[in-house]
C-alpha positions as CSV (number, residue, x, y, z in Angstrom):
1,X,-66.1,-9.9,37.4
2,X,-63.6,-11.4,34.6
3,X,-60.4,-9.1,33.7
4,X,-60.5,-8.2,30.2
5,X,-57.9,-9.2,28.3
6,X,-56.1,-7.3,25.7
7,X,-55.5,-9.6,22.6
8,X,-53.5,-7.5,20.9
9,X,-51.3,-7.2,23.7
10,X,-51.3,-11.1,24.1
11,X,-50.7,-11.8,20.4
12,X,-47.6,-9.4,20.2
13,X,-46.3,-11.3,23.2
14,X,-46.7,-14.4,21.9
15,X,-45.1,-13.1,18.5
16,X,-42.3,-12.3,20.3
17,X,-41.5,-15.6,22.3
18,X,-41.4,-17.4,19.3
19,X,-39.4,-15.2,16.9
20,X,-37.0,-15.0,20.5
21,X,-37.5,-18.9,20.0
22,X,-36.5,-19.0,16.9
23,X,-33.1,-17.1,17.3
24,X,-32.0,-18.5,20.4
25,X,-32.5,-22.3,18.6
26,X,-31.3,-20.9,15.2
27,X,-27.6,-19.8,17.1
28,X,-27.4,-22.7,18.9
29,X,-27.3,-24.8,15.9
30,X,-25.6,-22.2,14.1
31,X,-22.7,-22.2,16.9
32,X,-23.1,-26.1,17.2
33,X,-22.1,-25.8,13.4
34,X,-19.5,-23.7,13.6
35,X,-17.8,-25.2,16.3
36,X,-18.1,-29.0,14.9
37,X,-16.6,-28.1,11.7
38,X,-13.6,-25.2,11.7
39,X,-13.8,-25.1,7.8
40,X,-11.7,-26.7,4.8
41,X,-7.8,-26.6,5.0
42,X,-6.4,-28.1,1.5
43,X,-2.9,-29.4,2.2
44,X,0.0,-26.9,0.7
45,X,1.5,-29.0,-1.9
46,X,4.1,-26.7,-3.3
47,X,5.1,-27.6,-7.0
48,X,8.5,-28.0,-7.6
49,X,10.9,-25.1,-9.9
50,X,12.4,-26.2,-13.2
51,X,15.2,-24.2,-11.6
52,X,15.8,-23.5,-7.3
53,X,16.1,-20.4,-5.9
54,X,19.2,-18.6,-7.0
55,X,20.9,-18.1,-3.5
56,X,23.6,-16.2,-4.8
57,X,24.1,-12.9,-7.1
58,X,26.2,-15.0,-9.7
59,X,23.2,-17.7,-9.6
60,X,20.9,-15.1,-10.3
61,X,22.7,-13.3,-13.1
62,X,23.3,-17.0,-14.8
63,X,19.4,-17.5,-14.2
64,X,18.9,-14.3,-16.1
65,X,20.8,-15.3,-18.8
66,X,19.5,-18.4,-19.3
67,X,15.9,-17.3,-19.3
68,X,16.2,-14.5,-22.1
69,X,18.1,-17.2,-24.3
70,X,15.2,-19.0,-23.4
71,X,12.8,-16.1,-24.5
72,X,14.8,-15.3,-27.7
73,X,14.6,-19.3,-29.3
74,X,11.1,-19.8,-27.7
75,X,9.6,-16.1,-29.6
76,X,6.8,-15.3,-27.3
77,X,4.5,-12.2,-27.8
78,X,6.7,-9.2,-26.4
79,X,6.3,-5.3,-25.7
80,X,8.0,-2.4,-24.6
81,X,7.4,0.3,-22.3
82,X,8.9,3.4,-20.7
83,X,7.6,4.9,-17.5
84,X,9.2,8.6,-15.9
85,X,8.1,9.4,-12.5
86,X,9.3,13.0,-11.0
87,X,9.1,13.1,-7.4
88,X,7.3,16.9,-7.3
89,X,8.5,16.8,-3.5
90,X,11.8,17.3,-4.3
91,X,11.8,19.8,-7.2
92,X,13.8,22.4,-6.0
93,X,13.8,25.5,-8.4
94,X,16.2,28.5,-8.1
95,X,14.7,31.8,-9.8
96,X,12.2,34.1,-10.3
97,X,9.2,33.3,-8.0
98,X,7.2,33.0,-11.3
99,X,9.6,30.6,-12.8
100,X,9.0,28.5,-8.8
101,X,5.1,28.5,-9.0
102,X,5.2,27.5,-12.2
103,X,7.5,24.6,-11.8
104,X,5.4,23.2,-9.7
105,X,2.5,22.7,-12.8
106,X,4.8,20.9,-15.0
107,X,5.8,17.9,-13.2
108,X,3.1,15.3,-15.1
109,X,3.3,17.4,-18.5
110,X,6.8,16.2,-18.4
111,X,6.5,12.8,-17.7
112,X,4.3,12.4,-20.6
113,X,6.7,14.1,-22.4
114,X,9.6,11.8,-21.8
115,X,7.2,8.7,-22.0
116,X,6.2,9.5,-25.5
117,X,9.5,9.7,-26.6
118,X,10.6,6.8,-26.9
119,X,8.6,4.6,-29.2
120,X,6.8,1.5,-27.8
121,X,8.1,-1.7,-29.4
122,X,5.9,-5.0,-30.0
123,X,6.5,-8.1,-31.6
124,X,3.8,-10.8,-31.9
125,X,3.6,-14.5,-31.1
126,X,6.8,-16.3,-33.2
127,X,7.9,-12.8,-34.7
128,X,11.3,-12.8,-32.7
129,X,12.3,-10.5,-29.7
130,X,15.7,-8.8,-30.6
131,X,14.5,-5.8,-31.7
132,X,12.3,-5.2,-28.8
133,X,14.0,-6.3,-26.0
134,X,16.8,-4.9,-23.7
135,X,19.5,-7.7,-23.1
136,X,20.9,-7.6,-19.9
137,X,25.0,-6.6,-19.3
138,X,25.8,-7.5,-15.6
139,X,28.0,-9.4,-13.9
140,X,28.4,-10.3,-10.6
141,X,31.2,-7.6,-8.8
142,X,28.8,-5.0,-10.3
143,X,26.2,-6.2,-7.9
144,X,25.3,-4.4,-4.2
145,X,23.0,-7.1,-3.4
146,X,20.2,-9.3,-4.8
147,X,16.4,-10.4,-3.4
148,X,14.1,-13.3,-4.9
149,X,10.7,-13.0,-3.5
150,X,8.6,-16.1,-4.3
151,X,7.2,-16.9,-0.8
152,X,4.2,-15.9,1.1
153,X,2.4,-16.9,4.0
154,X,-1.3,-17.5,4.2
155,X,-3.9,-18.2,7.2
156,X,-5.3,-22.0,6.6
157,X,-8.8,-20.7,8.0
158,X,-9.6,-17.7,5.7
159,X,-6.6,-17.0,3.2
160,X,-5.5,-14.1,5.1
161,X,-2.1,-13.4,3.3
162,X,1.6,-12.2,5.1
163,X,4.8,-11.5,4.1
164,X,6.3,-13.1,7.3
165,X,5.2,-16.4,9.0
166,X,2.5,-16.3,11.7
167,X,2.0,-18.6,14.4
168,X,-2.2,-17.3,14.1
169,X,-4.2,-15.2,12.6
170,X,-5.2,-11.8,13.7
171,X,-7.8,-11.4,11.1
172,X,-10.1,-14.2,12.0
173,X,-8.8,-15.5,15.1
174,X,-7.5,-18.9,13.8
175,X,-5.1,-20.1,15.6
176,X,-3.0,-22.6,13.6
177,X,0.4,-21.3,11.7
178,X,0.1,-19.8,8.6
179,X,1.1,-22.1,5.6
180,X,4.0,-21.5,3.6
181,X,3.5,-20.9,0.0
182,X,5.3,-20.5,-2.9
183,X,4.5,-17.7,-5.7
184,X,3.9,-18.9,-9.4
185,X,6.9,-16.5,-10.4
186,X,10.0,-15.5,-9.1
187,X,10.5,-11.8,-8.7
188,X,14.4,-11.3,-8.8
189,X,16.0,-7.9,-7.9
190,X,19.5,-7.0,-8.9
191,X,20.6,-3.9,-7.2
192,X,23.6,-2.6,-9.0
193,X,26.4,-0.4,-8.3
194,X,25.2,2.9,-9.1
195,X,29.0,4.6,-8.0
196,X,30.0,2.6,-11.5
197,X,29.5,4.7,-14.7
198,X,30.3,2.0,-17.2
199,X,27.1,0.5,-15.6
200,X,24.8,2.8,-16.6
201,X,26.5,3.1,-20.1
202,X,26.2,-0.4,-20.9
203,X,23.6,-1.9,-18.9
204,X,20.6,0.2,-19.7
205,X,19.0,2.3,-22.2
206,X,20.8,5.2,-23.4
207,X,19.4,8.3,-25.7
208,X,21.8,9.4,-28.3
209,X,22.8,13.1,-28.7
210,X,20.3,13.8,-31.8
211,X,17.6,12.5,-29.4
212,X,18.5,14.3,-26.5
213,X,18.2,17.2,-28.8
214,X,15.3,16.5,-30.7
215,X,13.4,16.1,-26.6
216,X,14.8,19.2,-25.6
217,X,13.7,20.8,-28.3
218,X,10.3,19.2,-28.5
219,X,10.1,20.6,-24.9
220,X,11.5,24.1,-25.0
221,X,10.3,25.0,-28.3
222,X,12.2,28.4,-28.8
223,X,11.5,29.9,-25.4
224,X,13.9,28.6,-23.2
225,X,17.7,27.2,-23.3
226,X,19.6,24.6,-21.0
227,X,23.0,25.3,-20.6
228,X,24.0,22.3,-18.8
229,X,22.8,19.3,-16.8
230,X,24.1,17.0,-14.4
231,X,22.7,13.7,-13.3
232,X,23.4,12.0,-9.8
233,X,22.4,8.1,-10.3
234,X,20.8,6.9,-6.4
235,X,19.7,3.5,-7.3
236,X,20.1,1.2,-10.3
237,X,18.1,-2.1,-10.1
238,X,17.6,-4.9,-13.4
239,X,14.3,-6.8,-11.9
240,X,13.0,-9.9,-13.6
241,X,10.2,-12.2,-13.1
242,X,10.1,-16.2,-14.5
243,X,7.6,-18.5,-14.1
244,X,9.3,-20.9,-11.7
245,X,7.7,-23.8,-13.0
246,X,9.0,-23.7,-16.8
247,X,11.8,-21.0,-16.4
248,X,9.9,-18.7,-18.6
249,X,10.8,-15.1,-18.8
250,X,7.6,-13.1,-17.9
251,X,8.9,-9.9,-17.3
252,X,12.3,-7.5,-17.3
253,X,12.7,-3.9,-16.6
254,X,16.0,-1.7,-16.0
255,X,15.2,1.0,-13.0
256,X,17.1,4.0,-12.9
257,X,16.9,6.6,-9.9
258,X,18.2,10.2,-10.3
259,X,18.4,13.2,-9.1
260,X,18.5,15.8,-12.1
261,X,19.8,19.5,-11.9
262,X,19.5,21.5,-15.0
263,X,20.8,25.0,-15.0
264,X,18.2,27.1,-17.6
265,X,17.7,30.6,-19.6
266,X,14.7,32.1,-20.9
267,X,14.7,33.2,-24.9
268,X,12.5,34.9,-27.3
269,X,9.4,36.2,-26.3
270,X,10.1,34.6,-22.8
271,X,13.7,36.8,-22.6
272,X,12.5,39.1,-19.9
273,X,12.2,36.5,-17.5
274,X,14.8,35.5,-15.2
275,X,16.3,32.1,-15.5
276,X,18.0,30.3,-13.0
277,X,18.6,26.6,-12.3
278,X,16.1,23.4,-11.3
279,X,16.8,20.4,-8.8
280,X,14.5,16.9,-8.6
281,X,14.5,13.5,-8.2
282,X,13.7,11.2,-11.8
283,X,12.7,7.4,-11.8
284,X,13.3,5.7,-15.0
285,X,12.0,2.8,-15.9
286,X,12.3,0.2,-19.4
287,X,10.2,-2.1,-18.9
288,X,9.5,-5.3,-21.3
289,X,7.1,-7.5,-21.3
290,X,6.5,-11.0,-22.6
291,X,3.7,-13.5,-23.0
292,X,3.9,-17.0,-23.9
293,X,1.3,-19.0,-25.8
294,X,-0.6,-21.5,-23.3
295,X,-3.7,-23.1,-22.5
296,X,-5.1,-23.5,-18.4
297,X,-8.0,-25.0,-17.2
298,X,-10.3,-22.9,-14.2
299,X,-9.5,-26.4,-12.3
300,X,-6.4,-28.8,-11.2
301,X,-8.7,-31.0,-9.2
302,X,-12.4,-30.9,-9.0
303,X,-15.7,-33.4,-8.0
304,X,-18.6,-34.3,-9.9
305,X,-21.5,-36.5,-8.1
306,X,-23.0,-39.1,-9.9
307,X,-25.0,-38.9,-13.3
308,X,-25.2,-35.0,-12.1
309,X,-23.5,-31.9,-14.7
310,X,-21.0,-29.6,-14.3
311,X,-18.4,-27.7,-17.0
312,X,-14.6,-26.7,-17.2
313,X,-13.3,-23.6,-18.7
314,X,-10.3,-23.5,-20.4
315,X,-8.5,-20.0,-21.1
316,X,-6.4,-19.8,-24.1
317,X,-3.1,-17.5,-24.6
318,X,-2.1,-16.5,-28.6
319,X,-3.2,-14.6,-31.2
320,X,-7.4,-14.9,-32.2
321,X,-8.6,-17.2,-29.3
322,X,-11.7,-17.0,-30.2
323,X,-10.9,-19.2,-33.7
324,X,-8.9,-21.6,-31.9
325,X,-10.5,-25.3,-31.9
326,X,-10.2,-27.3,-27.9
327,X,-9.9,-30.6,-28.2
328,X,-10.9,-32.5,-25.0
329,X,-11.1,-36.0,-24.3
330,X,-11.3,-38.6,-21.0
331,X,-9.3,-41.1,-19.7
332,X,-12.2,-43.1,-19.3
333,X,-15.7,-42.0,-20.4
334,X,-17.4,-44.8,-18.3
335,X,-16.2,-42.6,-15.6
336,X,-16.5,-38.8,-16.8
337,X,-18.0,-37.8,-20.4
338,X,-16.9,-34.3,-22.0
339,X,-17.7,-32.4,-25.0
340,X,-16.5,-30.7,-27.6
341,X,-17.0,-27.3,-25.4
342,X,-15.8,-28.8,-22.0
343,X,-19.1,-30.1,-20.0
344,X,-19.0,-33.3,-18.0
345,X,-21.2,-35.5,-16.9
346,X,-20.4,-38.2,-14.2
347,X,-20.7,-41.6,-14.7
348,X,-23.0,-43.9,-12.9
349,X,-23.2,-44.7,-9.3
350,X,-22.1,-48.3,-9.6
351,X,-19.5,-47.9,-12.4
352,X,-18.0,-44.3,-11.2
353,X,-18.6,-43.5,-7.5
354,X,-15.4,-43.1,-6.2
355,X,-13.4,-43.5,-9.2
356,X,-11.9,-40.2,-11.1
357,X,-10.9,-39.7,-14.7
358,X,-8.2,-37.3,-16.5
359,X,-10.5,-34.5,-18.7
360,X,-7.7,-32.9,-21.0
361,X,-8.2,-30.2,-23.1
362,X,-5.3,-29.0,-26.0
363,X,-5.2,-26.7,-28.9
364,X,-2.7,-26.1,-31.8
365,X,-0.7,-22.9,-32.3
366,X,2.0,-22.4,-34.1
367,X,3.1,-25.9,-35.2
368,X,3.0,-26.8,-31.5
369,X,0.4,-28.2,-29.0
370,X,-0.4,-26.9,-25.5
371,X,-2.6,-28.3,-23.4
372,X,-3.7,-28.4,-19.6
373,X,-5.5,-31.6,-17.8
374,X,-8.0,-31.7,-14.4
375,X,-8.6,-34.5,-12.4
376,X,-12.3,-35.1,-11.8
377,X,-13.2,-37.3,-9.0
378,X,-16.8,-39.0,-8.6
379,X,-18.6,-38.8,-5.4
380,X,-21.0,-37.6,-3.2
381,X,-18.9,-34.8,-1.8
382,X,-18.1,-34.3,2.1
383,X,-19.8,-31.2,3.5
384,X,-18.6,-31.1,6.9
385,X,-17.5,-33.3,9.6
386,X,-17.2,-33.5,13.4
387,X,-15.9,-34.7,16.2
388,X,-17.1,-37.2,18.9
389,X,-15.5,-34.5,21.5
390,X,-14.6,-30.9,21.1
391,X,-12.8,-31.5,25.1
392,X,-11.5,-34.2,26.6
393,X,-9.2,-34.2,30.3
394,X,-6.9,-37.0,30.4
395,X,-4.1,-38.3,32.7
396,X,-0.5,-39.6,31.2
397,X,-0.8,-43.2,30.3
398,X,-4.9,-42.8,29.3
399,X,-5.9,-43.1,25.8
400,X,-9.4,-42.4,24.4
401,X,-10.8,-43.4,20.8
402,X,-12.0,-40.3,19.0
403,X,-14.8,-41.2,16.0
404,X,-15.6,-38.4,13.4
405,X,-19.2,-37.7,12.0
406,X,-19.4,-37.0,8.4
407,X,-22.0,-34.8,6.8
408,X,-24.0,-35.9,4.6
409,X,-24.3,-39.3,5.8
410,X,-23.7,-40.7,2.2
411,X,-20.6,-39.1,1.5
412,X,-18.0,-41.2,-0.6
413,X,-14.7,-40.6,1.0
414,X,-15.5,-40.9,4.9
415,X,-11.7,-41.1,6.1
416,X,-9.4,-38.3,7.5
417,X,-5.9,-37.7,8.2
418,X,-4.9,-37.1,12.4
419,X,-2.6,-34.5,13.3
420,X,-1.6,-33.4,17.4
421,X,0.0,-30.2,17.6
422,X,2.4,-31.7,20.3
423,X,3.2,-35.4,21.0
424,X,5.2,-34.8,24.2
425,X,1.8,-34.2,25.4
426,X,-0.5,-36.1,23.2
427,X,-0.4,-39.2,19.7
428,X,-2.8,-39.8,17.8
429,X,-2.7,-42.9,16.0
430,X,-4.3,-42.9,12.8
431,X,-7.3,-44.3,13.9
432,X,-8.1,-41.7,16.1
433,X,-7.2,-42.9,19.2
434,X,-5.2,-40.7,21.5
435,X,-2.7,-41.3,23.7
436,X,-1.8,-38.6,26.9
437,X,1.6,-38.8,27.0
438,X,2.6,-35.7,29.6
439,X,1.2,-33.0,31.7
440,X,0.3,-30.1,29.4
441,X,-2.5,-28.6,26.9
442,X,-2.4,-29.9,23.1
443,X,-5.0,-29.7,20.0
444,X,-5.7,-33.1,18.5
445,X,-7.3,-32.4,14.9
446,X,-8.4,-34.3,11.9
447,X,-8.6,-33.4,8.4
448,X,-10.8,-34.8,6.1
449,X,-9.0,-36.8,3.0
450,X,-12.1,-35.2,1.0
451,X,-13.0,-31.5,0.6
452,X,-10.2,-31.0,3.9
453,X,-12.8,-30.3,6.4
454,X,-10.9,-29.2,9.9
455,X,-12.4,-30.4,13.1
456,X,-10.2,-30.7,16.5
457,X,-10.6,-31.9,20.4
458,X,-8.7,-29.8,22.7
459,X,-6.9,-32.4,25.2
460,X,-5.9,-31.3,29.2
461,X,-3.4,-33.8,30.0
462,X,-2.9,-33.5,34.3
């Protein structure tokens, strides 16, 4: 007698094996992927400053200087603004336990009081800054110490971003050395003597008397009086931020940190309640602000394959964008066409493949033109590439020719730059072939001169 067989049972089985198929052959070639290309790594090419790095306090005062003269004949768009921050946590308040709990509900209701004020200032594109912004007053033997912060660190695998250098990356596991970077801006700190009274008179805001009474009694309104105040100054700081390409002043503010006690009597309807005196710490800030007319494409560099589409964007900086007229125009049309509104189209295979053209587009604003130019390169773009060998064991004296596979096959640019991490164990001469030089373990990688694909051979050297 046969056995019956249960289909179902059969079918489900067989379901199973292939969908198990399907994911074992689908990770292999996912892993084969992964590990045959270790993802694009574009070369740091820091630009160079108009200016260096101030490395001294007098270099960054004279810096300072010479940016807000800058500011003042240039006439960017500018703005003022005043910021109060009370740290609640160290409001101290001797009196009445009513006149404590409710101390504690005031804290923001103040801020906004002092905020608003002082009146913001603005001053449009070509208008002229003078009346809105602060001019620094500092010179050098009334400085603590100074910073400039325009360098950062970031992981050549996946962007991960530090403020110290790395030798690998935590984040994804990479384990080359994060690149050093520099910042658009600088970001310069001036951290002033705050022992020095003729600093604060002279270097920062001040609030004459009829203001100082026209706040208090804004604030007060009848019910209560201050009888006296004194102020403690903890930190003063001037900060300033310039574009480090152009020396254009972007940002300055004037910090002050306090701590504030104010001795205080209840009046009027409020008479019955006992006064007393309040402690806290105050952070002041003036902050200005400017911003400097400019066009900038959404691309430096880009790639266009041949007779195919593709579009810039360019984002304008003054007053009305929207009724500004681009102008953009190619180096060579037989190369890369644009139009009035920025979209390319790439030349033919035979004329353009592998040939690039200048797209620049430009505007005019206020008797002056800015403008902002991408290079646009035609080809069929590299994808990925590997290596012949992910591994390779050697003995000193061996060499071995390394060949890469590019992906697709029809890429234009099929040539890559070598790299070893150490030649006292391994070279690599630029035709890939490597050369063991001494006992030890090195990575031998190759970057490709398109798209910087990243693909490496680890090399055993006995």
């Amino acid at each position: 007698m046969k056995k019956q067989v249960d289909k179902t049972k059969v079918l489900t089985a067989a379901v199973i094996t292939i969908l198990c198929l399907i994911f074992v052959v689908g990770f292999i070639y996912g892993l084969n992927s992964v590990l045959a290309m270790e993802g694009a790594d574009p070369p740091v090419v820091n630009e160079p400053p108009a200016t260096p790095a101030p490395t001294s306090a007098q270099e960054a005062i004279d810096y300072l200087y010479r940016a807000v003269d800058m500011a003042v004949a240039g006439k960017p768009k500018a703005e003022s603004k005043d910021e109060f921050d009370i740290d609640g946590d160290t409001l101290s308040v001797q009196g009445s336990q009513a006149v404590q709990a409710a101390a504690q509900f005031v804290c923001d209701d103040v801020e906004t009081l002092l905020e608003d004020s002082f009146d913001a200032k603005t001053a449009d594109f070509f208008a002229g800054i003078d009346d809105v912004l602060l001019r620094p007053d500092v010179t050098a033997d009334e400085v603590e110490s100074f910073t400039c912060d325009y360098i950062k660190y970031v992981c050549p695998s996946c962007g991960e971003e530090s403020a110290e250098p790395l030798d690998h990356c935590e984040a994804c596991g990479g384990v080359y050395p994060y690149n050093e970077v520099w910042k658009d801006d600088y970001v310069i700190a001036l951290v002033l003597k705050e022992e020095d009274d003729d600093i604060v008179e002279k270097c920062f805001r001040q609030r004459s008397e009829a203001e100082i009474a026209a706040l208090t009694a804004d604030a007060v309104n009848g019910k209560m009086e201050i009888s006296s105040t004194e102020v403690t100054y903890n930190e003063l700081t001037v900060v300033f931020k310039v574009n480090r390409v152009n020396d254009e002043l972007k940002e300055l503010s004037y910090h002050k940190k306090m701590t504030v006690k104010a001795d205080f009597a209840f009046i009027g309807d409020y008479a019955a309640v006992e006064g007393g005196s309040a402690t806290f710490d105050l952070e002041e800030k003036n902050e200005f602000f400017l911003t400097w007319p400019s066009l900038k494409l959404n691309e430096s560099t880009m790639s266009i394959e041949p007779g195919s589409d593709d579009n810039l964007l360019a984002t304008l900086t003054c007053s009305d964008p929207a009724k500004q007229t681009v102008t953009w125009t190619s180096s060579d049309e037989s190369i890369v066409k644009v139009d009035e509104e920025g979209y390319l189209k790439g030349g033919k295979h035979k004329v353009a493949e592998g040939k690039s053209a200048i797209i620049t587009a430009s505007f005019e604003f206020g008797g002056k033109t800015y403008s902002d130019s991408c290079e646009v390169f035609v080809r069929y773009p590299v994808e990925s590439i590997a290596l012949s060998k992910r591994k390779a064991t050697m003995k000193a004296g061996d060499s071995l020719n390394l060949s890469v596979k590019f992906s697709p096959k029809k890429a234009t640019v099929q040539t890559v730059t070598w790299y070893t991490e150490n030649e006292a164990v391994v070279k690599v001469d630029p035709d890939g072939t490597i050369r063991a030089v001494a006992p030890g373990n090195a990575k031998i990688y190759c970057l490709s001169d398109d798209g910087y694909f990243r693909s490496s051979c680890e090399v055993t050297v006995k």
